[in-house]
TORGU-590317 format. One record per residue (C-alpha): y negated, x negated, z negated; residue in three letters; residue number from 0; chain. Coordinates in steps of 0.5 Angstrom, whole numbers. Layout:
// residues N
yy:Y	xx:X	zz:Z	rest:Ala	nr:NUM	kette:A
...
***
This chain:
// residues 78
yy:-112	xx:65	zz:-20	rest:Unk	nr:0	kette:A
yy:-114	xx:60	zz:-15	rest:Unk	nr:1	kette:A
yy:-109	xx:58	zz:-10	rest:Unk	nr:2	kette:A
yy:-109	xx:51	zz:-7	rest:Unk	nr:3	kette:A
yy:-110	xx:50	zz:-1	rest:Unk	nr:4	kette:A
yy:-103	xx:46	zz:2	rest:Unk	nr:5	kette:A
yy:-104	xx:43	zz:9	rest:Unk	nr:6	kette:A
yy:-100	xx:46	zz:14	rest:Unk	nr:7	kette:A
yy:-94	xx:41	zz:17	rest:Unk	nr:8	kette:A
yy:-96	xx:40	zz:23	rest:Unk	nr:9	kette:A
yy:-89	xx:40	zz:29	rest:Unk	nr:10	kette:A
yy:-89	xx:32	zz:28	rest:Unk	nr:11	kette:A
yy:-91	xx:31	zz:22	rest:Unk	nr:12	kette:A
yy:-84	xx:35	zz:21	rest:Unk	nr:13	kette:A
yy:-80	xx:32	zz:27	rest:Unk	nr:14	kette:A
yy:-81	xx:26	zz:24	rest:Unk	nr:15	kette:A
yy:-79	xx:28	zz:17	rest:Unk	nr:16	kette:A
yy:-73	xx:31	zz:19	rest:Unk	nr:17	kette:A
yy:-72	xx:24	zz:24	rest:Unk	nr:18	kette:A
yy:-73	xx:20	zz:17	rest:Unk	nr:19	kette:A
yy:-68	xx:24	zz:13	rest:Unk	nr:20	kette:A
yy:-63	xx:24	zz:19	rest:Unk	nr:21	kette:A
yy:-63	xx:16	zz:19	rest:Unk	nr:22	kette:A
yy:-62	xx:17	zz:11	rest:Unk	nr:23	kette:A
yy:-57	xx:21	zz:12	rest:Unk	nr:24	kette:A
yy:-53	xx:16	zz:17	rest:Unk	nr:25	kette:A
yy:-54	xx:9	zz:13	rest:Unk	nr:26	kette:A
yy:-51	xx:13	zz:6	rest:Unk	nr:27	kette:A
yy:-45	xx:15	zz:12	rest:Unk	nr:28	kette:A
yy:-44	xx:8	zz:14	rest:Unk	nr:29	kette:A
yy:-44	xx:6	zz:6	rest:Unk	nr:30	kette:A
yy:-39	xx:11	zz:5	rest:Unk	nr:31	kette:A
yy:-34	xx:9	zz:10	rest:Unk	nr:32	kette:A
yy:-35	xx:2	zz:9	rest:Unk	nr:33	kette:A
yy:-33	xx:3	zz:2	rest:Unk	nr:34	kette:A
yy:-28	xx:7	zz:4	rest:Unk	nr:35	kette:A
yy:-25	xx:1	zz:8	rest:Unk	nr:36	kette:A
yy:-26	xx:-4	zz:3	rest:Unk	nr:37	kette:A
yy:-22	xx:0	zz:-2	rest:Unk	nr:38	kette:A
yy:-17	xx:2	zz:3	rest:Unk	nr:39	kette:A
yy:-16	xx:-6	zz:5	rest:Unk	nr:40	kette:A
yy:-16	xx:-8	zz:-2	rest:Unk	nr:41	kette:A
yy:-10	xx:-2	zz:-4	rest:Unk	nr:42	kette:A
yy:-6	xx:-5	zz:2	rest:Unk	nr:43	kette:A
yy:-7	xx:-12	zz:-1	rest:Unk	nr:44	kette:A
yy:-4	xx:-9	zz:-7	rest:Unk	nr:45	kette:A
yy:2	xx:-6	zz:-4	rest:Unk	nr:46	kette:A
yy:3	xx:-13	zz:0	rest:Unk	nr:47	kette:A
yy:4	xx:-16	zz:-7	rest:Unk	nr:48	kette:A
yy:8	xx:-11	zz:-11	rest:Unk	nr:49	kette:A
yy:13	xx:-11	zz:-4	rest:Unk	nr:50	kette:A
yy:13	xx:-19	zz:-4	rest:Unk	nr:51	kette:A
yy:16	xx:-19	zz:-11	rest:Unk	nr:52	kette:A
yy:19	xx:-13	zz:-11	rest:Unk	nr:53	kette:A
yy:26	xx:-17	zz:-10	rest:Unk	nr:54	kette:A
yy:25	xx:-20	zz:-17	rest:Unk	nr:55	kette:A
yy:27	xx:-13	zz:-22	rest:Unk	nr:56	kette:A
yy:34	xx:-12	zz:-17	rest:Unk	nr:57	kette:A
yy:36	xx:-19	zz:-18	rest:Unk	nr:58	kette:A
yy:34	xx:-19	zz:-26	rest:Unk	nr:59	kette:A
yy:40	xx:-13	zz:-27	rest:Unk	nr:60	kette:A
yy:44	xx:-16	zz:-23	rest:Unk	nr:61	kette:A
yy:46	xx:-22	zz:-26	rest:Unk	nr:62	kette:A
yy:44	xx:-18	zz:-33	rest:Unk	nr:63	kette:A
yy:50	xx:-14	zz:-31	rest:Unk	nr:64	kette:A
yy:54	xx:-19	zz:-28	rest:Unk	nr:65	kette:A
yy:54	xx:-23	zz:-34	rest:Unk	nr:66	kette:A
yy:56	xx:-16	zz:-38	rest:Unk	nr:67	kette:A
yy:63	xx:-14	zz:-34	rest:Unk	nr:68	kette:A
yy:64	xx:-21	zz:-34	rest:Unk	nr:69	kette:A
yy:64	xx:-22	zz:-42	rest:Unk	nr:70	kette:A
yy:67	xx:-15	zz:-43	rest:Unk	nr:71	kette:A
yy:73	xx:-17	zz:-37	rest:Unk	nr:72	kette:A
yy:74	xx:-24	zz:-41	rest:Unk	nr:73	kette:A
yy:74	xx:-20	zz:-48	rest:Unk	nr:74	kette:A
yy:79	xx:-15	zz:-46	rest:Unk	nr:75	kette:A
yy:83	xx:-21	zz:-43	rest:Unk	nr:76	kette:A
yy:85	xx:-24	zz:-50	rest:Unk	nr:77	kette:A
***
């Protein structure tokens, strides 16, 4: 069996691997957060336009409810 010979790394050589991967490491971070901020403006978007309208339903049950007694109140009054 014959091995092959693979040249040693030399101390550079493996700094700046290391230096190289480190910056790798730091852009994919960054991505990272700044998709993370981006989802967390888009759920806050979101939320501001579900309390916006969030009136609308209560109000909905109200009148329902109102035109309800009212029509049983005047049915029982005959």
């Amino acid at each position: 069996m014959s091995e092959q010979q693979q040249p040693k790394a030399t101390n550079q050589a493996l700094l700046l691997q290391i230096v190289r991967d480190i910056e790798i490491l730091k852009a994919n971070s960054i991505q990272i957060l700044q998709t993370g901020q981006d989802h967390e403006t888009r759920i806050r978007d979101l939320e501001k336009q579900a309390n916006r309208n969030a009136w609308i339903p209560p109000l909905i049950t109200a009148v329902v409810t109102s035109i309800a007694v009212y029509l049983i109140s005047k049915g029982f009054g005959q």
